[in-house]
N, C-alpha and C positions, 0 to 999 in steps of 0.2 A: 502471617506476614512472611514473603518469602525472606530469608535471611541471605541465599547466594543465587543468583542465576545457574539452574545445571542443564547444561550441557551434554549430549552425545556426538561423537563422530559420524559423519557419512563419508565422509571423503568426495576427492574428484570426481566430476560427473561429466562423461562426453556422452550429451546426446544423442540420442538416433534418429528423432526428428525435430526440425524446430517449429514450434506451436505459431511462428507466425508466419514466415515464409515457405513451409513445409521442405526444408531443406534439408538433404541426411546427412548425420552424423555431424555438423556444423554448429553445433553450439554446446558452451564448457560454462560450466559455475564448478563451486566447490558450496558443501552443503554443509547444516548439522540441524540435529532435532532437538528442538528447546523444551526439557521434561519440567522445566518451571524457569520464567521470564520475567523480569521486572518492567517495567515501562519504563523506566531511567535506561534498563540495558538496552531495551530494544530502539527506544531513540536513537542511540550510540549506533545499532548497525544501522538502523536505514540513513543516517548519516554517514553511514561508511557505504552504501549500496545495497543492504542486504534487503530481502522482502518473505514474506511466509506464504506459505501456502498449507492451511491447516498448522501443525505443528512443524513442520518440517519450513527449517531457514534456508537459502539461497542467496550465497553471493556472483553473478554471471561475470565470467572472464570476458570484457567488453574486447581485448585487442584480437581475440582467438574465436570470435564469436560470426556466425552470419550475420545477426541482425543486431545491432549495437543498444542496449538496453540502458538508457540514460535516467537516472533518478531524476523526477522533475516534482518543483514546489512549485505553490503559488502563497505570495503572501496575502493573506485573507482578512489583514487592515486595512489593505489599498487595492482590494476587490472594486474592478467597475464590470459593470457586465457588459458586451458587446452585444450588436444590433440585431447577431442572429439568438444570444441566449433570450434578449427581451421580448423577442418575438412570439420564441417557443412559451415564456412564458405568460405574456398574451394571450395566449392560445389556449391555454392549459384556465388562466384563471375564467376567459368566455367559455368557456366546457363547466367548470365548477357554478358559477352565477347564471348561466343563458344568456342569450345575447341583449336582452329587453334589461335586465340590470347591472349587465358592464356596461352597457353604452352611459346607461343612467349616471354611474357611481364611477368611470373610469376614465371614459371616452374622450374627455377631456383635460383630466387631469396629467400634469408632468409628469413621468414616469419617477417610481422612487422602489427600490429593490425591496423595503419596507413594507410596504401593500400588497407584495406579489409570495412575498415567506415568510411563513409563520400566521399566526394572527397576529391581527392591526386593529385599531379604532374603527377603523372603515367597515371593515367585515365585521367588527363585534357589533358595530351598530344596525344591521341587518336583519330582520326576521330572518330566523327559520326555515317559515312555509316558503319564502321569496325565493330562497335559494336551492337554486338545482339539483347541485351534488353536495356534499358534505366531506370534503378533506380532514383525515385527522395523521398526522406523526406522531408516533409514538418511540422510543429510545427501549430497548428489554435487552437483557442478556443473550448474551450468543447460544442459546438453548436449540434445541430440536423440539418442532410442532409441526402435526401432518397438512397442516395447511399451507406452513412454509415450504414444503416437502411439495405439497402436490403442484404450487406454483412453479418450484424451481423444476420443476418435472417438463411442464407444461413449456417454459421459457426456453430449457436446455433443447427441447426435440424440434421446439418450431423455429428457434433463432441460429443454432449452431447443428442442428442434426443429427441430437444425437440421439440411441435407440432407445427402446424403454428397457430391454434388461442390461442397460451399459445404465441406467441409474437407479441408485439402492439406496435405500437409507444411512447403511454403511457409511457408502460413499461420499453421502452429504454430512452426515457430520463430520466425518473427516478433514473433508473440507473446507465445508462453513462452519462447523459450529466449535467443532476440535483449536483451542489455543494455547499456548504456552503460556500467554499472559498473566500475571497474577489482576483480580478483578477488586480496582477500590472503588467503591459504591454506595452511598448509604441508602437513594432508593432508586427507583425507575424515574424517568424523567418525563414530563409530557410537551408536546407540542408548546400552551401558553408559558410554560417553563426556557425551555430554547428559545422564545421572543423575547427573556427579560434581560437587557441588558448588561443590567448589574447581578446579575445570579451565576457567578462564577464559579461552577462544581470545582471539586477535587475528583473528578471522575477519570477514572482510569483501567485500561483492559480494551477486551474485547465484545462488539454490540451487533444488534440487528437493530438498524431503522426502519421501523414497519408504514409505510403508506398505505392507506384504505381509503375507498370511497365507498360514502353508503354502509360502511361497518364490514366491506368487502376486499382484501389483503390485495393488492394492485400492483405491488412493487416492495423489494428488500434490498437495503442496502447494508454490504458488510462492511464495519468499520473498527480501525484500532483508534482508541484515545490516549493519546500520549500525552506527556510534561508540556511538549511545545508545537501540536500537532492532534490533528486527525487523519489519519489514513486511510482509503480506500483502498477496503481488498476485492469486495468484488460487488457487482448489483445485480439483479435479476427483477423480470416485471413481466404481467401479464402480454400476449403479443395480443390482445383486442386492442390495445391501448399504444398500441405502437407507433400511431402517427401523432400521439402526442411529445414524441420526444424525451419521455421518463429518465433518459440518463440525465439530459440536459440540466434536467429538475432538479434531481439526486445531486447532481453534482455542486448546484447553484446553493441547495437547501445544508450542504456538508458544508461548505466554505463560510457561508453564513453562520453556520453553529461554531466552525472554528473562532472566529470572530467574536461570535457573543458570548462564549462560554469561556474569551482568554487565551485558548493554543495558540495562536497569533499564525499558523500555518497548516496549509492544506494540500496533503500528499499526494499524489493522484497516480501512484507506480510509478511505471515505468514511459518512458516516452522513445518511440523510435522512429526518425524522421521519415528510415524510407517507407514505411508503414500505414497505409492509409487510415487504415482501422484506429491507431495512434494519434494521429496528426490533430485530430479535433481538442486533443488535453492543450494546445498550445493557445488555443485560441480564450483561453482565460488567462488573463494577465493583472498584474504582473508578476511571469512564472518567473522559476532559473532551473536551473539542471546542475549535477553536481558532476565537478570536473572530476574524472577519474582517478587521477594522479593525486591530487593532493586531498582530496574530498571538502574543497571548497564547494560554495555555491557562486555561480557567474549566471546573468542573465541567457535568459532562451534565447533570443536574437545573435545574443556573439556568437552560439553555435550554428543557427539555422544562418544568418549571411557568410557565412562559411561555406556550407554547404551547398547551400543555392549557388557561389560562385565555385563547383567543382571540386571543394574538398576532398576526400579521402572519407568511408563512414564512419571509421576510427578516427577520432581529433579529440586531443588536451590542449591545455595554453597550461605553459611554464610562468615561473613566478615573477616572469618579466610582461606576464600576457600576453606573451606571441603565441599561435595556433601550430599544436606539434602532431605532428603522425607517428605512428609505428608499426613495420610489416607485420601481416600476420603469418604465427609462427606454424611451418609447414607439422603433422600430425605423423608424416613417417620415421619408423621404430619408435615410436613411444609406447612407453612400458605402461598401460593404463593402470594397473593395480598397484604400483610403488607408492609409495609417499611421497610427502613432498611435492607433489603436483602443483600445487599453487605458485610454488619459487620457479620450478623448471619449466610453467608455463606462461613465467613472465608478465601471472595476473596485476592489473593497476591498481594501488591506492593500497598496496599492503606494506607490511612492515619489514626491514633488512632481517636476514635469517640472523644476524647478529643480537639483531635488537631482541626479535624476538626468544631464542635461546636465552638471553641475559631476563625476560619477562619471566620464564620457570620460578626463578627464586623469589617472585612475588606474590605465585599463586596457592591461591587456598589448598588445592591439589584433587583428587580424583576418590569417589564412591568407591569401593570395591569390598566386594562380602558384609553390603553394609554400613563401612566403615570409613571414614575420611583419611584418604592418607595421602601425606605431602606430596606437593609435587615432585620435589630434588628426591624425594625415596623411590617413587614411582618410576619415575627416570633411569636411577638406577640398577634398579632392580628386574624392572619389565624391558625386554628387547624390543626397540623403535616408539617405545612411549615418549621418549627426547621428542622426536619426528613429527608425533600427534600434536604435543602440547606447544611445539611450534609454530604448526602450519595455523592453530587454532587461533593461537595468539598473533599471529600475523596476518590474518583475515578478518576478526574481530578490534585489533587496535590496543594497545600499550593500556589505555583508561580500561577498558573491557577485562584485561587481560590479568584483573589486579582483582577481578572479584569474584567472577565465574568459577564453578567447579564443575569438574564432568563425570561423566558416567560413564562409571568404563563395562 
C-alpha cells in the first residue's frame, strides 16, 4: 500500500513542437514524474488539469499555449448516445451477428445501449454456430505482451506514420504499459462481469481493455480507474477494422463501464476546439470542460457558443460566470532553466506563491540518501529547494500538497 505519493521534479517545459498543430516552440506545461501514485492523488491532478503519459505528469499552461488543451468529462449516468455513435454501433453489432440475424433479432427492436455493450439476454440467448464473429472484452493489467506489441506496431505505422525502428519495445512500455499508479485489484475482470450492474469493484490503477474477435486481439484500450472516474489514456486497433469505427466503440464500451462499475465519470483527455482530430470527444454528452482558473467543471456548450461566436482560444468565466480572456505572454528574454516558471508564466488554476510557500510547513518533505527529511529542513539547508517545493505545491494544489513527498 502506497503510504505517500512521490514525487520527482521535471520542471518547465517549452516545447519545440506541438503534437497537434505542428507549431514550433508554442506550447508550455510544467511536468513531474510520479515514482508512486495513489488514485485518490491522481484524481486530485486530473482535476486540477494534469494528465500522464507513461509515468511522467503534465500540467499544459492553456494561456501561453498554441493549442488550448481543456480537460473535458462526460457524466456516464446521463450518457445518451447520439445518432452517429448508434450507427456505428449498428454496424459493428451486423458485422458480429451477419446480416440474416440482426435483421432477425434487431431490425426491429427500439434501440437500447443495453443490447449493443456487453452481453445481454438477447445475445446469450443465441447459438453459437448462429453467430458470425465472437466479441469478447476482457479488463488485464497494464502489462507488456507481444501481441499487444505487434498490434500497436501495426496501428502506429499505418494510422499516424510512424517507422518501424521509431517503435521498440522500450518504448511501448514506457508508454502504455509504465505507471505510477498504485494497482487495487483482487482479480481480472471479464466482459459478463462489466454487464452486471450491481458488481461494483474497488478496482483501481492502471489497465488494458483487450477486444478480440475470433480469439484474435482487434483493438486496446488504455485506461486509468480512479475513485470517481475512468480515464482514457490512449486506444490503438487493427487498421483492417477501420471502417468499423473502433474508437467510437471503445469509447461507448469505457463510459458504459464507468457507469456500471460506480465511477460515475468518463475522462476522455483533453479537448481542443480548434482541433479537428478533437472535436468528435464533444459529441458525447453530457460533457463539461474544466474552467482553468478556478478548476471548476462548466458545461462544453458555455465554452463552444463562445467560441463559435469569435472568442478568443483562451477563455475562463470568473465566479460571476462572465467569459474572461487573457493575452498571451510574449517568450522574449525568458530565462528557460530558472525556477519558478509556472508563477512567471502566469499558468491558470494554481496556487498564490504565498499560499503555496505557507504549504512547505505541511509537507511530509523529500527522499534524499534514502532518507525522509522535512520539508522546512530541506528548504533550509539546500539552495532553491524553497523554489521546487513551491512551484510543486502550486501546481498540484493545497489537498495534494499535504501528502506527497519527493524525490530529490
Amino acid at each position: 500500500m502506497v503510504e505517500h505519493s512521490v514525487l520527482s521534479y521535471a520542471g518547465y517545459y517549452y516545447g519545440k513542437e506541438c503534437g497537434y498543430c505542428e507549431e514550433k516552440n508554442k506550447n508550455e506545461q510544467f511536468g513531474l514524474f510520479g515514482n508512486a501514485l495513489t488514485s485518490e492523488a491522481y484524481q486530485i491532478l486530473i482535476d486540477r488539469g494534469w494528465r500522464r503519459s507513461g509515468k511522467y505528469l503534465y500540467k499544459p499552461n492553456l494561456r501561453n499555449s498554441c493549442c488550448r488543451m481543456y480537460t473535458i468529462r462526460l457524466d456516464a449516468t446521463q450518457f445518451k448516445p447520439s445518432k452517429e455513435v448508434k450507427k456505428s454501433l449498428k454496424k459493428w453489432k451486423r458485422f458480429l451477428l451477419g446480416d440474416k440475424l440482426y435483421q432477425k433479432v434487431y431490425a426491429n427492436k427500439p434501440f437500447q445501449l443495453d443490447d449493443y455493450i456487453g452481453s445481454n439476454a438477447l445475445d446469450k440467448s443465441l447459438d453459437d454456430d448462429k453467430v458470425i464473429h465472437k466479441l469478447t472484452v476482457e479488463l488485464e493489467p497494464s502489462s507488456f505482451s507481444k501481441r499487444k506489441f505487434e498490434l500497436y506496431k501495426k496501428y502506429q505505422k499505418a494510422i499516424h506514420h510512424d517507422k518501424e525502428e521509431e517503435l521498440t519495445e522500450e518504448g511501448f512500455v514506457r508508454f502504455l504499459c509504465d505507471s505510477p499508479l498504485e494497482e487495487v485489484c483482487d482479480s481480472d475482470i471479464d466482459e459478463d462481469e462489466l454487464s452486471d450492474d450491481e458488481n461494483n469493484h474497488p478496482l483501481y490503477g492502471s489497465f488494458h481493455q483487450l477486444y478480440s474477435v475470433d480469439d484474435e486481439l482487434v483493438a486496446v484500450g488504455v485506461i486509468d480507474l480512479l475513485p470517481h472516474a475512468v480515464s482514457s489514456v490512449y486506444f490503438f486497433y487493427d487498421p483492417d477494422y477501420k471502417g468499423y469505427s473502433l474508437g467510437k466503440l471503445s469509447a461507448t464500451y469505457e463510459t458504459v463501464m464507468a457507469k456500471r462499475m460506480g465511477y460515475q465519470y468518463y475522462y476522455m483527455g483533453y479537448y481542443i476546439h480548434t482541433c479537428q482530430k478533437m472535436k468528435y470527444k464533444g459529441r458525447y454528452g453530457p460533457s463539461y470542460l474544466l474552467n482553468p482558473t478556478t478548476c471548476t467543471w462548466l458545461p462544453l456548450s458555455k465554452f463552444v457558443d463562445c467560441w463559435e461566436n469569435g472568442a478568443p482560444r483562451y477563455i475562463f468565466f470568473d465566479e460571476q460566470g462572465q467569459m474572461q480572456t487573457a493575452a498571451e505572454m510574449s517568450r522574449e528574454n525568458v530565462q528557460k532553466d530558472d525556477l519558478m516558471q509556472s508563477f512567471k508564466r502566469k499558468m491558470p488554476g494554481i496556487e498564490s506563491e504565498e499560499a503555496a510557500r505557507k504549504a512547505i510547513d505541511d509537507n511530509p518533505g523529500g527522499y534524499a540518501y534514502g532518507m525522509l527529511f522535512p520539508a522546512k529542513g530541506l528548504c533550509t539547508s539546500l539552495a532553491k529547494m524553497e523554489d521546487v517545493f513551491m512551484e510543486v505545491n502550486a501546481t498540484v494544489g493545497l489537498e495534494l500538497a499535504k501528502t506527497y513527498v519527493l524525490q530529490l
